[in-house]
C-alpha positions in Angstrom: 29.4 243.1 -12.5 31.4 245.5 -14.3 33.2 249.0 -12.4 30.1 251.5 -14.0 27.6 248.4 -12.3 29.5 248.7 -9.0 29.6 252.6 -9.4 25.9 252.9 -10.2 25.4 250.4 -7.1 27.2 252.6 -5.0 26.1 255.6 -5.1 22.5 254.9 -5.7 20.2 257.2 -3.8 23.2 259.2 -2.2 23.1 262.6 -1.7 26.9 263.4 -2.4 30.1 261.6 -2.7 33.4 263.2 -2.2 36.5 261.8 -4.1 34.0 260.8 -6.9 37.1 260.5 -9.4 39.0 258.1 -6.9 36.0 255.8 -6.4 35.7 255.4 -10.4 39.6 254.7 -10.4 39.7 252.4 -7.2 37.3 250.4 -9.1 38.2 250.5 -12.7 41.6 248.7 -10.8 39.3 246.0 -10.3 40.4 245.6 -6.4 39.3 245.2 -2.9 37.6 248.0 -2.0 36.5 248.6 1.8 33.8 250.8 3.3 33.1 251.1 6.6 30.2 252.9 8.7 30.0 253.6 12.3 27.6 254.5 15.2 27.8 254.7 19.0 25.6 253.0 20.9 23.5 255.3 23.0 19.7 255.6 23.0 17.6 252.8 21.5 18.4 251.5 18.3 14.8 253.3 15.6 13.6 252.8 12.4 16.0 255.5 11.3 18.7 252.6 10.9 17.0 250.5 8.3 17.9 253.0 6.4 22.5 253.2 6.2 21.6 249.3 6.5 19.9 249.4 2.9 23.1 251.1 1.6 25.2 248.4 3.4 23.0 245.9 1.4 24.1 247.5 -2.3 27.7 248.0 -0.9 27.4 244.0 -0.3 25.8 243.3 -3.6 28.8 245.5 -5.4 31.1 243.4 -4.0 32.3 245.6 -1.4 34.4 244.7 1.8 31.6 246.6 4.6 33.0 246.8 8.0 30.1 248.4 10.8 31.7 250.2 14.0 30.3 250.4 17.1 32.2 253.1 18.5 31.9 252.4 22.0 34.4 255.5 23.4 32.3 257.4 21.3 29.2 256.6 23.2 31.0 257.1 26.7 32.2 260.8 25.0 28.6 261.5 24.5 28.0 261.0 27.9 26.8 256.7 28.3 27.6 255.4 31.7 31.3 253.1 31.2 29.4 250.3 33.4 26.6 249.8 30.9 29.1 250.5 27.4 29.3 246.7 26.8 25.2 246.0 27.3 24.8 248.7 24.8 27.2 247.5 22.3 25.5 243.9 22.6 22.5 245.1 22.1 23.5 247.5 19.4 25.2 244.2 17.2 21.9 242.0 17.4 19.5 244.4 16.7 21.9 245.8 13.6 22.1 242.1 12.7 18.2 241.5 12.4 17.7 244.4 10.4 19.9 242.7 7.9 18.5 239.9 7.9 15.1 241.3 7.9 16.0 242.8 4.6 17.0 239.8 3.0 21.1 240.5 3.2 23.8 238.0 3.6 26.1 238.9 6.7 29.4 236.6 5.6 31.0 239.4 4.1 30.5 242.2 7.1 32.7 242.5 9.8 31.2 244.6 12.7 34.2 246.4 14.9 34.5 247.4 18.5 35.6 250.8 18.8 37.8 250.5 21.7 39.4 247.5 20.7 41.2 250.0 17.7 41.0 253.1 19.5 43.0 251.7 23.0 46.5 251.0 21.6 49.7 253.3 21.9 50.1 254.0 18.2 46.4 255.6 18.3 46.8 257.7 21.2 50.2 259.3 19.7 48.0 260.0 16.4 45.0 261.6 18.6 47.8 263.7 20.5 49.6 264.7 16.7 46.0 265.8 15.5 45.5 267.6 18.5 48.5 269.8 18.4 47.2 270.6 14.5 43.8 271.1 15.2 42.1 274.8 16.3 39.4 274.3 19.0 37.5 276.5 15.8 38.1 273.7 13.9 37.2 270.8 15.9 33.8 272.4 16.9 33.0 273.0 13.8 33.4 269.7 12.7 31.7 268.7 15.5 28.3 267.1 15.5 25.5 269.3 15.4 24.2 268.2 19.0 27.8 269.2 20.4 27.7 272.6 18.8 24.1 273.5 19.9 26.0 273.3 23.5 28.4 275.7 22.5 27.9 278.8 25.2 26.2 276.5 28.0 28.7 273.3 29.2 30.4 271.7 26.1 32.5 269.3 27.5 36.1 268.4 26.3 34.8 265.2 24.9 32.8 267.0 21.8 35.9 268.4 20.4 37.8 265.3 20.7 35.4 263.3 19.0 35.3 264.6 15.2 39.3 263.8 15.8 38.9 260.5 16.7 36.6 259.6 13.8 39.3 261.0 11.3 41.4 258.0 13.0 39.1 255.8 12.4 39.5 255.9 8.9 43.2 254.9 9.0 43.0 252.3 11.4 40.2 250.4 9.8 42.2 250.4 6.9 39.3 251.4 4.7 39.0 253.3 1.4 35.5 254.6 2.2 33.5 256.1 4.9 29.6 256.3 4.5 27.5 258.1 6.7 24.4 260.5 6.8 24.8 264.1 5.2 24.9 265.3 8.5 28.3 264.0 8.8 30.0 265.7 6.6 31.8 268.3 8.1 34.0 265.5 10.2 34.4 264.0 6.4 35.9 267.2 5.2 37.9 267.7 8.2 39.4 264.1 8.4 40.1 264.5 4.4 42.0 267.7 5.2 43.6 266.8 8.2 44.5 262.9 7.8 47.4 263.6 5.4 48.5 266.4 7.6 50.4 263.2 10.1 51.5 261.2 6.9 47.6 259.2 6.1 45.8 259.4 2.9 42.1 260.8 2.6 39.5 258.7 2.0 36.1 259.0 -0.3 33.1 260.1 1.8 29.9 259.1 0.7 26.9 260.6 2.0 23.4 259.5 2.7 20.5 262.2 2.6 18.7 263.0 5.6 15.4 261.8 5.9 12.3 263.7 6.7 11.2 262.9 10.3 7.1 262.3 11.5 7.1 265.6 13.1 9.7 267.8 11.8 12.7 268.0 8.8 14.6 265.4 10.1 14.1 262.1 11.1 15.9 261.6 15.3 16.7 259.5 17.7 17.3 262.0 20.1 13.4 263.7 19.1 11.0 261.4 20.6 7.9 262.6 18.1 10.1 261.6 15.1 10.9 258.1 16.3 9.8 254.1 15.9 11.8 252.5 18.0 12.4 248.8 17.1 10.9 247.5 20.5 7.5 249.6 19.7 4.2 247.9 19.7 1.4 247.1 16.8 -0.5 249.9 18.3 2.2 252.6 19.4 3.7 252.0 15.7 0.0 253.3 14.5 -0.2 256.2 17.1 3.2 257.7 16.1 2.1 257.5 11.9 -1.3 258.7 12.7 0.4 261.8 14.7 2.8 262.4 11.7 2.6 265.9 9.8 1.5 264.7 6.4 -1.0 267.5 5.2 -3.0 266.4 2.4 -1.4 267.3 -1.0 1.9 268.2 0.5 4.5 265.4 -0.9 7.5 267.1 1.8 5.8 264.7 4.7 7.9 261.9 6.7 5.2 259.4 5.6 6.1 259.4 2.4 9.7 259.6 2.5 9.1 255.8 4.6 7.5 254.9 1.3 10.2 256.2 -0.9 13.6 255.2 1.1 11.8 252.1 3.0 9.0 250.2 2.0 10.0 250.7 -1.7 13.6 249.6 -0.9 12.3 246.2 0.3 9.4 245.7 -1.7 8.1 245.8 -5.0 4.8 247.0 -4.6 3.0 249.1 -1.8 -0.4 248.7 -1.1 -2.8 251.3 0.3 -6.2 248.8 1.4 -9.4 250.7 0.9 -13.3 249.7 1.9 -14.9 249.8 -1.7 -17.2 252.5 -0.8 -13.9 254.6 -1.2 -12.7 253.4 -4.5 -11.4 249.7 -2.8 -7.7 249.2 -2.7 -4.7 251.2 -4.3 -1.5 249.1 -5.6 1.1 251.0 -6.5 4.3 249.7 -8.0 6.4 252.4 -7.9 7.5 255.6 -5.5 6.5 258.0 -7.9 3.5 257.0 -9.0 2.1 257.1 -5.0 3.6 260.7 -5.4 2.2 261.9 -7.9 -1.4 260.6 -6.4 -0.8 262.0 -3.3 -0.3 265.7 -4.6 -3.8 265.5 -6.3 -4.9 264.4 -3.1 -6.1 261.3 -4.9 -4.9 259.5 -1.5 -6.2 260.6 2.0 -3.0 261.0 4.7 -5.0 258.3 6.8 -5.3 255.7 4.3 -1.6 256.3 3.6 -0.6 256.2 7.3 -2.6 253.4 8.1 -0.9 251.4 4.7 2.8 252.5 6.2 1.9 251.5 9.5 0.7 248.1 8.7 4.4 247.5 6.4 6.5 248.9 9.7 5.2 246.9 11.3 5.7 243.3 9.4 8.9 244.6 9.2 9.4 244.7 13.0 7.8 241.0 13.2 11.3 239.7 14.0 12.2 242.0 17.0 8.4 241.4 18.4 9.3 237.3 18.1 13.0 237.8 19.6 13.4 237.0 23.2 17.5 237.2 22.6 17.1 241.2 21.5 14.2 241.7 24.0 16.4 240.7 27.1 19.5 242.3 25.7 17.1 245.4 25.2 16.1 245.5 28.8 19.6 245.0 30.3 20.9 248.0 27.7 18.4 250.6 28.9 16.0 249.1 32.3 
């Protein structure tokens, strides 16, 4: 695979990459390059996370080094219990690891990370206490994530403004060239860009998932329980949650679809919508678009459509169903 394969690899279905120039050069120098993406284990592990893991797949196929974070101080900053960080984390790794492996990826090259075991050295602290003397409390809650900023004026709690400093720091002490995270991210990206070099690091390349379109809402959230298919959820909860989704018949801005787009289309090569003949029998479509384009001439009924999305989640959450190892680390993470 050439550097303009890798490239177009990449950055295939992101929304924005900063550094766009270095990534071309980095590879065009034909060497290692490393990416890493992170997440704290807090509430249940959704749906949502198929999708950063599809990106991790082409990052794989490019030839990438991918290392995955569980930032555990993270999660105890937004507020999870220190006794139950290390059920979390467990349960976080497994259920990260089926998805993988759900999606067909090979794991060799992917190294997954505890947070704490970078974050609780000396070295670390001094470069959390250098940023801190450099960085405006404007600054840091702006950077901030968008659930610590909606606090702002009630009870924000010290731990939000340390945060977006802390994941600048990861960036140098994974000793990565790239960070890749949701759009939503990317005011910590620009900040640890600016503010890295400021204590002698260099900046990294940021590239940047878009957000997906939730069931019930713009944006698809853990933390909003309409918008969310947990991994643990039943056959028949899977169907109630798509059959409550917004998807208003003609209207292609729906979360329905956007699970046919950045999902079902990312691990399969067709997507069947099964129909009683009376209706016109069964409708196979082999690409995104196509389904689109049907859609908006309300060609296809929102049911039929849910009903076709629900059926796919839920071959795709087979594994977790059959798994008594995640089940019982997913009761002793959140019983």
């Amino acid at each position: 695979m050439n550097w303009e394969e890798k490239y177009k690899l990449i950055t295939k279905n992101l929304q924005e990459v900063i550094g766009e120039d270095e990534l071309k050069n980095k590879l065009k120098q034909k060497k290692e390059f490393s990416v890493y993406w992170g997440t704290m284990p807090t509430g249940s592990v959704s749906l949502a996370y198929f999708f950063p893991m599809m990106k991790v797949a082409d990052f794989l196929k490019a030839g990438l080094k991918v290392k995955i974070l569980l930032a555990d101080l993270h999660a105890a900053l937004d507020s999870v219990p220190w006794e139950i960080l290390e059920k979390r984390y467990n349960y976080y790794k497994e259920a990260i690891i089926l998805i993988l492996k759900t999606i067909g990826v090979d794991i060799k090259k992917l190294e997954f990370v505890r947070g704490s075991e970078i974050q609780l050295n000396k070295k670390y602290f001094e470069d959390l206490l250098k940023l801190s003397t450099l960085t405006s409390l404007h600054d840091s809650t702006k950077a901030a994530s968008e659930g610590i900023k909606s606090a702002v004026g009630e009870n924000v709690k010290l731990s939000g403004m340390i945060y977006p400093l802390m994941q600048a720091l990861d960036e140098e002490y994974l000793k990565i060239d790239a960070q890749f995270a949701g759009v939503d991210q990317r005011k910590i990206m620009v900040y640890a860009r600016e503010y890295l070099p400021k204590i002698g690091y260099k900046e990294r390349i940021e590239l940047m998932n878009p957000m997906i379109r939730g069931l019930v809402g713009e944006k698809m959230s853990s933390s909003v329980e309409g918008t969310k298919i947990d991994l643990m959820d039943d056959e028949e909860t899977v169907r109630k949650r798509l059959n409550r989704a917004e998807c208003v018949p003609g209207e292609i801005n729906n979360g329905v679809l956007a699970l046919v787009k950045y999902l079902i289309f990312g691990v399969k090569e067709k997507f069947v919508i099964k129909r009683p003949e009376k209706f016109g029998g069964d409708l196979v479509y082999k690409d995104y678009f196509s389904l689109e384009q049907d859609f908006a001439q309300k060609k296809v009924h929102p049911l039929d459509l849910k009903n076709a999305v629900a059926e796919e989640i839920n071959f795709l959450l087979k594994k977790f169903r059959e798994s008594d190892k995640i089940k019982k680390l997913y009761r002793d993470a959140y019983k």
